[in-house]
Residue, then its C-alpha position, 0 to 999 in steps of 0.5 A: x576815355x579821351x578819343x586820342x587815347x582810346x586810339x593809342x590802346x587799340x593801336x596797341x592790341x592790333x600791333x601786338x595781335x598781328x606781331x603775336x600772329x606773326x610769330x606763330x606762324x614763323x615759329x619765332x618766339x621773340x616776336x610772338x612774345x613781343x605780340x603778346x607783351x604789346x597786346x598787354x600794354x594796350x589793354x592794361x591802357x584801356x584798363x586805367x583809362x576806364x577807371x580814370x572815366x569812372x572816377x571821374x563819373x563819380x566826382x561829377x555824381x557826386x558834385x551833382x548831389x551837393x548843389 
């Protein structure tokens, strides 16, 4: 995973983990959703771009083999 990208999905997960904290303890659950909702989208990030590395492993593997 690029660098620039692995950054944006933790920044994600960090966000979210502090908004979702936030909210608990003010008893809002707007915010507390909202946590939990961006702590999603920065792991569901991460998720797509481990299987984007993996794909690409295996195009390299394989491009290796038929030299």
């Amino acid at each position: 995973m690029g660098l620039e990208k692995r950054v944006d999905a933790t920044k994600d997960q960090v966000v979210g983990k502090g908004k979702e904290v936030a909210g608990d303890i003010s008893n809002d659950d707007k915010l507390k959703a909202e946590g939990k909702s961006e702590g999603f989208l920065g792991k569901a990030k991460e998720a797509v771009e481990d299987v984007k590395d993996k794909i690409k492993d295996g195009v390299d593997d394989l491009k290796d083999k038929t030299k």
